[in-house]
GULO-849028 format. One record per residue (C-alpha): residue number from 1; residue in three letters; chain; x, y negated, z. Coordinates in nm, 2 decimals. Layout:
<pavex nr="NUM" rest="ala" kette="A" c1="X" c2="Y" c3="Z"/>
...
This chain:
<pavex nr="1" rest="unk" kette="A" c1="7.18" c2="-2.17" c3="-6.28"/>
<pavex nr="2" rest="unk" kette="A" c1="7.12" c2="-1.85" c3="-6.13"/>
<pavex nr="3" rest="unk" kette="A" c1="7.45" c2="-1.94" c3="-5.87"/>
<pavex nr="4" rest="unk" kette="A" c1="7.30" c2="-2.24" c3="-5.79"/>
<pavex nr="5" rest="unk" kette="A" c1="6.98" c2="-2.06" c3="-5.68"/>
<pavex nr="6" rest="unk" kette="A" c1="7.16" c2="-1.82" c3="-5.49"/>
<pavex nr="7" rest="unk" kette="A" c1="7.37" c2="-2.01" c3="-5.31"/>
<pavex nr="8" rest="unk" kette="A" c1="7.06" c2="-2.24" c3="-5.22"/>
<pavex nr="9" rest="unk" kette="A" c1="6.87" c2="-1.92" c3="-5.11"/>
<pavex nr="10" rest="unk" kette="A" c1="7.15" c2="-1.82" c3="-4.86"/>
<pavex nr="11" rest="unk" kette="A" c1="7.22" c2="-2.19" c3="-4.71"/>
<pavex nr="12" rest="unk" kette="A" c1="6.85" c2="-2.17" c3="-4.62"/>
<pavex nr="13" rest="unk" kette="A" c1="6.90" c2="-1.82" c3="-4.51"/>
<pavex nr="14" rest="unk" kette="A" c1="7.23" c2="-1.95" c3="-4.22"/>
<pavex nr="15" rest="unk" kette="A" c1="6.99" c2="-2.25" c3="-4.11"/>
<pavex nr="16" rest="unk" kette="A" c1="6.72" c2="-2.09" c3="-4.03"/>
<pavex nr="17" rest="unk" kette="A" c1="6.91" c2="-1.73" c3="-3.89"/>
<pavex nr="18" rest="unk" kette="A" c1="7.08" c2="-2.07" c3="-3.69"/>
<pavex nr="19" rest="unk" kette="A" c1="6.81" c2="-2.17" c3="-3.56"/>
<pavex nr="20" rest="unk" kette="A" c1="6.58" c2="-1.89" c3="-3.47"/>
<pavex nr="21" rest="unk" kette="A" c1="6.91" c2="-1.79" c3="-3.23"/>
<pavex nr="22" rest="unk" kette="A" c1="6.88" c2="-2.13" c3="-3.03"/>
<pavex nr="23" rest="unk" kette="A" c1="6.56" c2="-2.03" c3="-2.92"/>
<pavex nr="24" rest="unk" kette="A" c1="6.35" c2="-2.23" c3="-2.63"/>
<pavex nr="25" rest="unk" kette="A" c1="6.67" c2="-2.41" c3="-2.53"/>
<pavex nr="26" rest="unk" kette="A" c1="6.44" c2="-2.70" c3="-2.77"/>
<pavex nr="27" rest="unk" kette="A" c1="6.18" c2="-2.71" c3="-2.59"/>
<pavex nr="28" rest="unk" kette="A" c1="6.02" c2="-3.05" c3="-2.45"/>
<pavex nr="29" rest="unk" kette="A" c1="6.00" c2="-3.06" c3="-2.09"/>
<pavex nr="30" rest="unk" kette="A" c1="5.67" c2="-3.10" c3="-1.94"/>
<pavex nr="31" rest="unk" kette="A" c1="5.62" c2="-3.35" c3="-1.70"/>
<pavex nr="32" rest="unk" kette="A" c1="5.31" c2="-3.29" c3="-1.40"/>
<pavex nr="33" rest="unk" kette="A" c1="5.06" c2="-3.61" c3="-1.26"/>
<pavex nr="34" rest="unk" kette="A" c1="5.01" c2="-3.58" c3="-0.92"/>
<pavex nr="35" rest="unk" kette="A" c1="4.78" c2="-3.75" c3="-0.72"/>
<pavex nr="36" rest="unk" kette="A" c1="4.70" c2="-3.77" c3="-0.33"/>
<pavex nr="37" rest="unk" kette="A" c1="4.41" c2="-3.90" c3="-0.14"/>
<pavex nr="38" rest="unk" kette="A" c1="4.43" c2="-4.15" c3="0.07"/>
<pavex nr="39" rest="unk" kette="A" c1="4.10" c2="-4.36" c3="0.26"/>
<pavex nr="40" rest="unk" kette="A" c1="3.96" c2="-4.59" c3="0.52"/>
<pavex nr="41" rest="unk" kette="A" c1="3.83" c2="-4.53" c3="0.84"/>
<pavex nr="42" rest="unk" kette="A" c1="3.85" c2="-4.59" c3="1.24"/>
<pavex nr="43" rest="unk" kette="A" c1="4.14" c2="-4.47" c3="1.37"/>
<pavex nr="44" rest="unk" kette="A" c1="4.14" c2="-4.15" c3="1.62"/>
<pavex nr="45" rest="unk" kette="A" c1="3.91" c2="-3.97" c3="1.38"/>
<pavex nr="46" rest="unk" kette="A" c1="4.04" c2="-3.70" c3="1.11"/>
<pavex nr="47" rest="unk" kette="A" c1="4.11" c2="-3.74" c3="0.77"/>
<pavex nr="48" rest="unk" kette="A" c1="4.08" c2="-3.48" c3="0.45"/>
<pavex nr="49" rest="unk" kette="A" c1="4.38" c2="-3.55" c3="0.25"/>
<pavex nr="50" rest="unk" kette="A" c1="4.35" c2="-3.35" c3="-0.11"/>
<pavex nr="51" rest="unk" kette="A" c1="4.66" c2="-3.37" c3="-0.36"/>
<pavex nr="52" rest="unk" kette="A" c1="4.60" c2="-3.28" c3="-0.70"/>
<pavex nr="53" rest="unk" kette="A" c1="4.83" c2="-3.21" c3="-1.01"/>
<pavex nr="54" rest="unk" kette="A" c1="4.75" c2="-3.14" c3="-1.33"/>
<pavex nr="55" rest="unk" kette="A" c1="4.95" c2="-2.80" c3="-1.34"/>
<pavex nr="56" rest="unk" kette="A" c1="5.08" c2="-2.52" c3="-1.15"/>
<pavex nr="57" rest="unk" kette="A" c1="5.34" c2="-2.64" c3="-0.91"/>
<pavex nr="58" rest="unk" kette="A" c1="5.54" c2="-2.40" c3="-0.74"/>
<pavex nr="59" rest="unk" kette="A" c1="5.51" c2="-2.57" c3="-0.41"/>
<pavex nr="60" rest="unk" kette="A" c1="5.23" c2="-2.85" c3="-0.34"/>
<pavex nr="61" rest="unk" kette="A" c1="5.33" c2="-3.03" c3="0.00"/>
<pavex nr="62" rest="unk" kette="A" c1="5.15" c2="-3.32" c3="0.15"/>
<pavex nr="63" rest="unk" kette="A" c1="5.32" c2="-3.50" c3="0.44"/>
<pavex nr="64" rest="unk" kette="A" c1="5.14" c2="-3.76" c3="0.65"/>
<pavex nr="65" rest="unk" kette="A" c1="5.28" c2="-3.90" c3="0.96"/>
<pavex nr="66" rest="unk" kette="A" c1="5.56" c2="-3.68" c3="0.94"/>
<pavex nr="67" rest="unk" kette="A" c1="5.34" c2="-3.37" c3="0.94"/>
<pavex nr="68" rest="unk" kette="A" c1="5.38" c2="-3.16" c3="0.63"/>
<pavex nr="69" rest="unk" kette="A" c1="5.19" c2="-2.91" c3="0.50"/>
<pavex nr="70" rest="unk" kette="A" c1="5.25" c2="-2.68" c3="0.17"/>
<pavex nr="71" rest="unk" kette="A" c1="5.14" c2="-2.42" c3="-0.06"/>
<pavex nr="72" rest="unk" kette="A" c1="5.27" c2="-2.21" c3="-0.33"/>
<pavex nr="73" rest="unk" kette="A" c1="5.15" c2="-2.15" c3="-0.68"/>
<pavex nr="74" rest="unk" kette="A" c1="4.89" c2="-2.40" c3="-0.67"/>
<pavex nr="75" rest="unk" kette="A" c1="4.74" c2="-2.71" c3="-0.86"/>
<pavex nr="76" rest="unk" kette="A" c1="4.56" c2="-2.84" c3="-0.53"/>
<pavex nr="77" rest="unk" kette="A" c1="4.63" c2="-2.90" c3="-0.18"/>
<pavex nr="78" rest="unk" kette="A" c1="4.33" c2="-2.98" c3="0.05"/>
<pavex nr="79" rest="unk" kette="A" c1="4.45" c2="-3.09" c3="0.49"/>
<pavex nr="80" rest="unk" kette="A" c1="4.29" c2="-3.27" c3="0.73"/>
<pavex nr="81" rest="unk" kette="A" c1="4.53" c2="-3.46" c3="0.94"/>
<pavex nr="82" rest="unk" kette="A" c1="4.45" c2="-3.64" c3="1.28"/>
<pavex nr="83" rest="unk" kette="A" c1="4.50" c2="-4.02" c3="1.27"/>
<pavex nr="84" rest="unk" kette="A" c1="4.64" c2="-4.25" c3="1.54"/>
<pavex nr="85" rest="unk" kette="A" c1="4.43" c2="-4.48" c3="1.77"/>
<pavex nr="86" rest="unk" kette="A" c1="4.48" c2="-4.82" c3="1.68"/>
<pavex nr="87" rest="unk" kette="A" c1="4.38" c2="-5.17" c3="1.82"/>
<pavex nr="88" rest="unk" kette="A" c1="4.42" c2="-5.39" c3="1.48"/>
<pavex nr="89" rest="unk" kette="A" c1="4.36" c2="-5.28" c3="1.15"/>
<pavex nr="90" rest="unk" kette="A" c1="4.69" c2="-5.09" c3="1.02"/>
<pavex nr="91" rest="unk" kette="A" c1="4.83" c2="-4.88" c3="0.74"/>
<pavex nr="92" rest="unk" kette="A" c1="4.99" c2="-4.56" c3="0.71"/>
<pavex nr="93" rest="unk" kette="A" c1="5.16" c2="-4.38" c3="0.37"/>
<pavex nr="94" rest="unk" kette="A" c1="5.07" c2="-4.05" c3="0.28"/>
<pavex nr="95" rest="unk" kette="A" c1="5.26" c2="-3.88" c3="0.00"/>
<pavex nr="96" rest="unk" kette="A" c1="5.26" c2="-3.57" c3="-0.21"/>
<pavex nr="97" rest="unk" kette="A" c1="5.52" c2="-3.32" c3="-0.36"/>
<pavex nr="98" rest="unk" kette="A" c1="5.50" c2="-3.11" c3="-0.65"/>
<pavex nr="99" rest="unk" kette="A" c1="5.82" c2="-2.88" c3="-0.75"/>
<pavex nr="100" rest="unk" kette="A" c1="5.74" c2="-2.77" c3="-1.11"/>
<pavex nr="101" rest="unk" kette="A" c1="5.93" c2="-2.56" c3="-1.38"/>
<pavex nr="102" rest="unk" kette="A" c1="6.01" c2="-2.83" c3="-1.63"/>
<pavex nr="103" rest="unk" kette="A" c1="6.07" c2="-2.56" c3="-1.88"/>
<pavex nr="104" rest="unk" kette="A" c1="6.39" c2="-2.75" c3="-2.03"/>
<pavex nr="105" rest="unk" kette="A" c1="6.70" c2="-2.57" c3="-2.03"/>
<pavex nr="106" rest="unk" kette="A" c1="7.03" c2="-2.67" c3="-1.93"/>
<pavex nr="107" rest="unk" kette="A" c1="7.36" c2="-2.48" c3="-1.95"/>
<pavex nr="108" rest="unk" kette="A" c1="7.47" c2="-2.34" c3="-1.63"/>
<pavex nr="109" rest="unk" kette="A" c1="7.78" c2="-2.54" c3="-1.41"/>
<pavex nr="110" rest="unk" kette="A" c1="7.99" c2="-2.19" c3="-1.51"/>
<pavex nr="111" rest="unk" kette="A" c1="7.94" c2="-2.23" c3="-1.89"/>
<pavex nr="112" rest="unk" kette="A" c1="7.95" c2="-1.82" c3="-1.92"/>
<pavex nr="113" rest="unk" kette="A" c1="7.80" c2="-1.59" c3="-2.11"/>
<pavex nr="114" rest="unk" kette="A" c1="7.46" c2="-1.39" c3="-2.03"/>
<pavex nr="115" rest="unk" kette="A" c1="7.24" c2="-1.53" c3="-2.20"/>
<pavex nr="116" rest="unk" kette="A" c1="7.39" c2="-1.51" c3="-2.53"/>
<pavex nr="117" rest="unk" kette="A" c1="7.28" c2="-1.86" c3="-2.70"/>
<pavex nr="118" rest="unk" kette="A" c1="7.59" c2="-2.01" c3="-2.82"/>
<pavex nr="119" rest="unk" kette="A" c1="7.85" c2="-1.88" c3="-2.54"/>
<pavex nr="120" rest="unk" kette="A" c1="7.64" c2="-2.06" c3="-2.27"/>
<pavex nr="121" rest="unk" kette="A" c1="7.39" c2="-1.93" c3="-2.01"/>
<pavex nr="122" rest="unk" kette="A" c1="7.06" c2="-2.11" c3="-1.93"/>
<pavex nr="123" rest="unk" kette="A" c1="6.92" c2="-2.15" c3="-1.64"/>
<pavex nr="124" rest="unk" kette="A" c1="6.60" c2="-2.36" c3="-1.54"/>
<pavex nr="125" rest="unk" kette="A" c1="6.59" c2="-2.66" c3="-1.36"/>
<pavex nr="126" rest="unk" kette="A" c1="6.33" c2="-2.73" c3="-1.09"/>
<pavex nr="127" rest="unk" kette="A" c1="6.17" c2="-3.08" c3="-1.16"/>
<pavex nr="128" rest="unk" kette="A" c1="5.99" c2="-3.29" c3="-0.86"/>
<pavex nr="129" rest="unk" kette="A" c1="5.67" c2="-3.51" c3="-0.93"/>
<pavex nr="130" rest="unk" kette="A" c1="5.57" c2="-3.77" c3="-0.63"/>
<pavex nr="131" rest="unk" kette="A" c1="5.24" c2="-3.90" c3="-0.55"/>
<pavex nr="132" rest="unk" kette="A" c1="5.16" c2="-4.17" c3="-0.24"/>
<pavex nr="133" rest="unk" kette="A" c1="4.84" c2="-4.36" c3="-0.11"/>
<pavex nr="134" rest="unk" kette="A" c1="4.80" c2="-4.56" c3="0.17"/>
<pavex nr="135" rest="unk" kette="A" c1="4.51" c2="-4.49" c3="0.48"/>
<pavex nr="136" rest="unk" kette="A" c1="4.38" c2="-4.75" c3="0.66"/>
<pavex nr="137" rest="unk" kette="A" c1="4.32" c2="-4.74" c3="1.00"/>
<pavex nr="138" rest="unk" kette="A" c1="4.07" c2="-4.96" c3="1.19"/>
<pavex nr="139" rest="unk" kette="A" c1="4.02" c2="-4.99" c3="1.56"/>
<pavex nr="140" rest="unk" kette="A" c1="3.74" c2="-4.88" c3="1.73"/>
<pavex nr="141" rest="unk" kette="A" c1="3.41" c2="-5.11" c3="1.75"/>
<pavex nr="142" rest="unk" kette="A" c1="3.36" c2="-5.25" c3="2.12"/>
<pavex nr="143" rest="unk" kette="A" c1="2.98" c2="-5.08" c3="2.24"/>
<pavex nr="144" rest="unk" kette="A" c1="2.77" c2="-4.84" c3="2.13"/>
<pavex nr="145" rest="unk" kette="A" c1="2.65" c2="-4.95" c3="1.83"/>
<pavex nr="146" rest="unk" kette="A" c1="2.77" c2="-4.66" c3="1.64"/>
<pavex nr="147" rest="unk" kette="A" c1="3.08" c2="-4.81" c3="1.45"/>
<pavex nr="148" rest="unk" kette="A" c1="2.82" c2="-5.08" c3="1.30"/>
<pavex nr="149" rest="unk" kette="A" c1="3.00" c2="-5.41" c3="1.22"/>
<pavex nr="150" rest="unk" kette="A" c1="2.90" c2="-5.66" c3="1.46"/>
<pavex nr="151" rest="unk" kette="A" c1="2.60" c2="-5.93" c3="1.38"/>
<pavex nr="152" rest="unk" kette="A" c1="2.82" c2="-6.25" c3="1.24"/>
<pavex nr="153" rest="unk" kette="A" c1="2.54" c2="-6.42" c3="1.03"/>
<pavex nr="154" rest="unk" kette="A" c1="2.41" c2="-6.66" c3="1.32"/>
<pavex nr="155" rest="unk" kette="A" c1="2.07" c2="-6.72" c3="1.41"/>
<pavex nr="156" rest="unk" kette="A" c1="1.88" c2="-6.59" c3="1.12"/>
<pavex nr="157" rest="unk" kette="A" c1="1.53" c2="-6.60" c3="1.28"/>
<pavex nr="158" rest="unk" kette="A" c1="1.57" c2="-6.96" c3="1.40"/>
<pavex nr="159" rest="unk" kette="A" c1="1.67" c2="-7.06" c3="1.06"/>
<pavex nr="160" rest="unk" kette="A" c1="1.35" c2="-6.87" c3="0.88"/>
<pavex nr="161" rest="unk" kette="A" c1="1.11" c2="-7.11" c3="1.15"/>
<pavex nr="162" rest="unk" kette="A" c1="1.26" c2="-7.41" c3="1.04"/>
<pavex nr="163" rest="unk" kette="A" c1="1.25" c2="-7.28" c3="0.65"/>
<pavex nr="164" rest="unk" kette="A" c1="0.88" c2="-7.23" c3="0.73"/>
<pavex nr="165" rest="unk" kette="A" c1="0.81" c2="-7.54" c3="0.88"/>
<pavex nr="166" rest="unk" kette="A" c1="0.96" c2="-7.73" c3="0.61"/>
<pavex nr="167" rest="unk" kette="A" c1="0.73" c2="-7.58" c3="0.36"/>
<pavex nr="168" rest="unk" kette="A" c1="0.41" c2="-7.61" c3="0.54"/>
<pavex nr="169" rest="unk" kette="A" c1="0.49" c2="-7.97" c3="0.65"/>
<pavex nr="170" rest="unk" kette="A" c1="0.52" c2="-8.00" c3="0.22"/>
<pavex nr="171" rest="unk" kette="A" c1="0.28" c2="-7.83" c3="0.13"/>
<pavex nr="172" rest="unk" kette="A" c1="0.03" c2="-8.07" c3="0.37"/>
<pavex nr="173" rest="unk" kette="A" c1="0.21" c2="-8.38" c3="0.24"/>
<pavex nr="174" rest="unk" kette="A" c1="0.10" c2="-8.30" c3="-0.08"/>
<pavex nr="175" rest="unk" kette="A" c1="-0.26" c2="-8.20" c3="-0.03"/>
<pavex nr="176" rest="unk" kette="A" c1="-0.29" c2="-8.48" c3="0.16"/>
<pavex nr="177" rest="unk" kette="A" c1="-0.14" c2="-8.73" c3="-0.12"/>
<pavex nr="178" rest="unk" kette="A" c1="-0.34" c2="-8.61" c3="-0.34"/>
<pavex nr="179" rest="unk" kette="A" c1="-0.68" c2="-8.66" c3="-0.16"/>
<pavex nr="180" rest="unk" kette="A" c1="-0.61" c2="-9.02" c3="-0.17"/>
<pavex nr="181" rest="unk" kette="A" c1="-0.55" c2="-9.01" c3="-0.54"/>
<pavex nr="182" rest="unk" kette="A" c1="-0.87" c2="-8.89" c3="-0.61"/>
């Protein structure tokens, strides 16, 4: 009995000396959300684009009409970009970038030594998360009414006389049918 407990000691003893030598090479990679900014607004005039992630990212890099900006070591990004005059409402992408350590190791293309865990070296891998919105562009209003939208409802005053009218010419019908009621 006192074999038996032994040898069960020492098989625990090898799985767990096992793996406490394997290390992080277990670890779950980490995955980063990203999101960029995107908006409406008359085209010509500039926009503040902000991407955000949920983690460090070793570079953060917004690109909008093929102007790219970056930063290092950050979880935010904030540019403004200039937008392009248009004549009819139109769309443009804007998209984000965030290079992020994983933290998931894979064995090295060499399979050599170095760092020791099981005759293989590890080495991290660089992961990418992508983020894109879309910014709208509208033309400029004609006249100087400050970007207002221009009056479409028709003739609202017109319509309130008649509604008037109406009600007085109704109210007088019915005071006068019922004088000849009573």
């Amino acid at each position: 009995m006192k074999t038996l407990r032994l040898a069960l000691a020492g098989a625990v003893a090898v799985v767990v000396a096992l793996f406490a030598t394997l290390g992080p090479a277990f670890a779950y990679p980490i995955t980063v959300n990203l999101s960029v900014s995107g908006g409406t607004l008359v085209g010509g005039k500039p926009i503040e684009v902000t991407a955000v992630a949920d983690s460090t990212c070793m570079e953060l890099s917004i690109t909008y009409l093929g102007e790219t900006v970056s930063a290092s070591d950050t979880d935010t990004l904030t540019h403004t970009f200039d937008t392009r005059k248009v004549t009819k409402v139109e769309t443009d992408p804007v998209t984000a970038d965030c290079t992020y350590d994983d933290q998931s190791d894979e064995p090295d293309a060499l399979g050599g030594g170095g760092a020791g865990k099981l005759g293989t070296s590890l080495v991290q891998a660089p992961a990418l998360a992508h983020a894109s919105n879309t910014i709208t562009l509208l033309p400029p209003s004609g006249g100087d009414d400050g970007g207002l939208l221009p009056n479409t409802g028709g003739e609202r005053l017109a319509w309130l006389l008649i509604g008037g009218l109406l009600v007085t010419v109704g109210g007088g019908a019915i005071v006068a049918s019922r004088r000849r009621t009573s």
